[in-house]
PADOTOR-25550 format. One record per residue (C-alpha): residue in one letter; x, y, z. Coordinates in steps of 0.25 Angstrom, whole numbers, plus 5000, padded with zeros to 4 digits. Each point is the difference from the previous one (the first is absolute). Example, Ala and Ser with C-alpha at 12.3 -4.5 7.8 and 13.67 -1.06 7.14 Angstrom:
REM PADOTOR-25550
<tormar lumke="a" xx="5049" yy="4982" zz="5031"/>
<tormar lumke="s" xx="5006" yy="5014" zz="4998"/>
This chain:
REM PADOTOR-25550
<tormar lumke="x" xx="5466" yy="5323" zz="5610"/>
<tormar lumke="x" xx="4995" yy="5015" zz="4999"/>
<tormar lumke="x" xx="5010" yy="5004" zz="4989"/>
<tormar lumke="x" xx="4995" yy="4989" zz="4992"/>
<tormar lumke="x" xx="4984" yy="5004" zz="5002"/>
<tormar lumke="x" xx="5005" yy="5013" zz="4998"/>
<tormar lumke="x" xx="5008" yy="4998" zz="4987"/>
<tormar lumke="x" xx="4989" yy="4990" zz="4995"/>
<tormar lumke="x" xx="4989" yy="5010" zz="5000"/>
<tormar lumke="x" xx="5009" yy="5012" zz="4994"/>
<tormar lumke="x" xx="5003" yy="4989" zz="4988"/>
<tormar lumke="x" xx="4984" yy="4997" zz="5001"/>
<tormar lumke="x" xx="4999" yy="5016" zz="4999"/>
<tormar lumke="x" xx="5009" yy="5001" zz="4987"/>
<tormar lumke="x" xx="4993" yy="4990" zz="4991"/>
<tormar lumke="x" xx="4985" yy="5006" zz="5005"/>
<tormar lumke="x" xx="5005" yy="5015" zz="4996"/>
<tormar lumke="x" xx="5008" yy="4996" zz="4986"/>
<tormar lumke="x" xx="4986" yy="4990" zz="4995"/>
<tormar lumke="x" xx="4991" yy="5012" zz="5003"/>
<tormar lumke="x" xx="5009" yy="5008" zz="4993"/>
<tormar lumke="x" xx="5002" yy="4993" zz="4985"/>
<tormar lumke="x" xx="4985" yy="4999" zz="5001"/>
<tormar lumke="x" xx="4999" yy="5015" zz="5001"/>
<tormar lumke="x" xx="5008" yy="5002" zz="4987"/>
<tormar lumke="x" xx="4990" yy="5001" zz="4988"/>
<tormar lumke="x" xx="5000" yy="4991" zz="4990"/>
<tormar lumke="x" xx="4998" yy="5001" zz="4985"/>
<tormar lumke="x" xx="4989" yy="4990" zz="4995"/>
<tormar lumke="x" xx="5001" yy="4992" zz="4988"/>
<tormar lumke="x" xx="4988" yy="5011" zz="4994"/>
<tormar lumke="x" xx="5008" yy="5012" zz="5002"/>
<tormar lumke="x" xx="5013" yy="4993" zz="4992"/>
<tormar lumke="x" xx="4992" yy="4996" zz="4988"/>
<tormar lumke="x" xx="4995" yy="5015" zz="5001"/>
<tormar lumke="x" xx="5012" yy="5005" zz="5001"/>
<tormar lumke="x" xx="5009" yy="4992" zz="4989"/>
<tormar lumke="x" xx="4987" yy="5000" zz="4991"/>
<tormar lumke="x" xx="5002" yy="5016" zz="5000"/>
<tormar lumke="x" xx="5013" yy="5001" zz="4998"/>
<tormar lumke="x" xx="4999" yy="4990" zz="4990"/>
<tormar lumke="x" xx="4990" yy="5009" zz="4993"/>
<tormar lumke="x" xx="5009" yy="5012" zz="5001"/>
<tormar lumke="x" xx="5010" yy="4994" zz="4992"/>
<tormar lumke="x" xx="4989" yy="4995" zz="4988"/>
<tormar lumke="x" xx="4997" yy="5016" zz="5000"/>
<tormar lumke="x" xx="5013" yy="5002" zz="4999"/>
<tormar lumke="x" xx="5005" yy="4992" zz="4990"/>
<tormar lumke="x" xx="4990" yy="5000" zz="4991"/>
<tormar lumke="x" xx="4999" yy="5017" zz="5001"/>
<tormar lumke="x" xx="5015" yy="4998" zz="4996"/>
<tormar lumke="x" xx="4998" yy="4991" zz="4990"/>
<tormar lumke="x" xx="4991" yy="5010" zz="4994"/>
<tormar lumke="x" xx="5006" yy="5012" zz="5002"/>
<tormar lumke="x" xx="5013" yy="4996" zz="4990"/>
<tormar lumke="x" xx="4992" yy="4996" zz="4990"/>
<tormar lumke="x" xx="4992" yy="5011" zz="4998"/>
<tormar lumke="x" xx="5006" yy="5011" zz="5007"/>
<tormar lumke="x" xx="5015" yy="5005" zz="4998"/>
<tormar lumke="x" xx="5010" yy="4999" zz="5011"/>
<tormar lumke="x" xx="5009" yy="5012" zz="5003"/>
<tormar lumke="x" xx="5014" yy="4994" zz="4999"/>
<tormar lumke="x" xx="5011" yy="5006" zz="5010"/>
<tormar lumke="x" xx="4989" yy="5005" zz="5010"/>
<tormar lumke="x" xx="4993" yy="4994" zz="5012"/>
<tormar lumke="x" xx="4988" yy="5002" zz="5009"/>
<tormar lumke="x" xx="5003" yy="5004" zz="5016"/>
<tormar lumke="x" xx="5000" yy="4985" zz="5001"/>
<tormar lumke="x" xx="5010" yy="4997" zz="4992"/>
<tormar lumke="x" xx="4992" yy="4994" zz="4989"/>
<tormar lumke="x" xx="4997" yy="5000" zz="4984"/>
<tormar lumke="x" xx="4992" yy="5015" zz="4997"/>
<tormar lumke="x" xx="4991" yy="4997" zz="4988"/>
<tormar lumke="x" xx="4993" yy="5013" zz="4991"/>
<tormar lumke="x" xx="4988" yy="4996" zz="4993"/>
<tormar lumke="x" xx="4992" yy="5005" zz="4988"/>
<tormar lumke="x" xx="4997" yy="5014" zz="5008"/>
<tormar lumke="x" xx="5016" yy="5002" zz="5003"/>
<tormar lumke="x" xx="4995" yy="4998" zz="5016"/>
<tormar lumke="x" xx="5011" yy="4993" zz="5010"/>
<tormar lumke="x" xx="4998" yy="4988" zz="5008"/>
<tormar lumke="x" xx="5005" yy="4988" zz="5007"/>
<tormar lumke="x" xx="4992" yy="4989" zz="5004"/>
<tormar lumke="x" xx="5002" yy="4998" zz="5017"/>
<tormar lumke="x" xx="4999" yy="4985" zz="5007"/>
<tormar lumke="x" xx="4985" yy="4999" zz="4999"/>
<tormar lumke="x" xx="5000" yy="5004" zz="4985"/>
<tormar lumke="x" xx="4993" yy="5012" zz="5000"/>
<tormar lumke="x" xx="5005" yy="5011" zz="4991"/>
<tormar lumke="x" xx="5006" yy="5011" zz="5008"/>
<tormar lumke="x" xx="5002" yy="5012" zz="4990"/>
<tormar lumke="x" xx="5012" yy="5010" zz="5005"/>
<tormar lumke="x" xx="5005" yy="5014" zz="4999"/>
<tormar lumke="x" xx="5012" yy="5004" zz="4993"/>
<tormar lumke="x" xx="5006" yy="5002" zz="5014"/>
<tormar lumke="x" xx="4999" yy="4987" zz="5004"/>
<tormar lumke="x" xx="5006" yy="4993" zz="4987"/>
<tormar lumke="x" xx="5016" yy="4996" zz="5004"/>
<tormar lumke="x" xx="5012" yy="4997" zz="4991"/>
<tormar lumke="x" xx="5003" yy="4984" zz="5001"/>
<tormar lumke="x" xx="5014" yy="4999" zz="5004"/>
<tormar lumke="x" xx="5010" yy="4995" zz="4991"/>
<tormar lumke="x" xx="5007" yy="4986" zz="5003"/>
């Protein structure tokens, strides 16, 4: 009979520990999503739409790419740049322009 109490509270114990634990844990509300997605959904606009631009007006350097492995474009003042995942125009040294691999 002991061992039953005994085992009976231990089990009681278990289940008392683990639900105080998962209420510990935080968790993301719905206002913290939406701000979240609606960012990175605003990056991407930028980013596109900086793109979009930049090969229209500006000329892209063929063979040669930015530290992040993407398009280099020279505008009208013969200046460098590449345009990172926010869409801002990072302008670059000559140092920091790389050959794009063949293949």
């Amino acid at each position: 009979m002991n061992k039953k109490c005994i085992a009976g509270l231990l089990t009681f114990g278990l289940v008392v520990v683990v639900a105080f634990a998962s209420q510990a844990q935080e968790k993301k509300t719905v206002g913290q999503t939406i701000d979240k997605t609606a960012s990175t959904v605003g990056n991407k606009t930028a980013e596109v739409a900086v793109k979009g631009s930049a090969k229209v007006v500006d000329k892209t350097w063929k063979g040669m790419m930015a530290p992040d492995g993407s398009n280099v474009y020279i505008n009208n003042k013969n200046e460098k740049y590449y345009i990172n995942k926010k869409g801002a125009k990072i302008f670059l040294k000559a140092s920091q322009i790389k050959a794009r691999p063949k293949g």
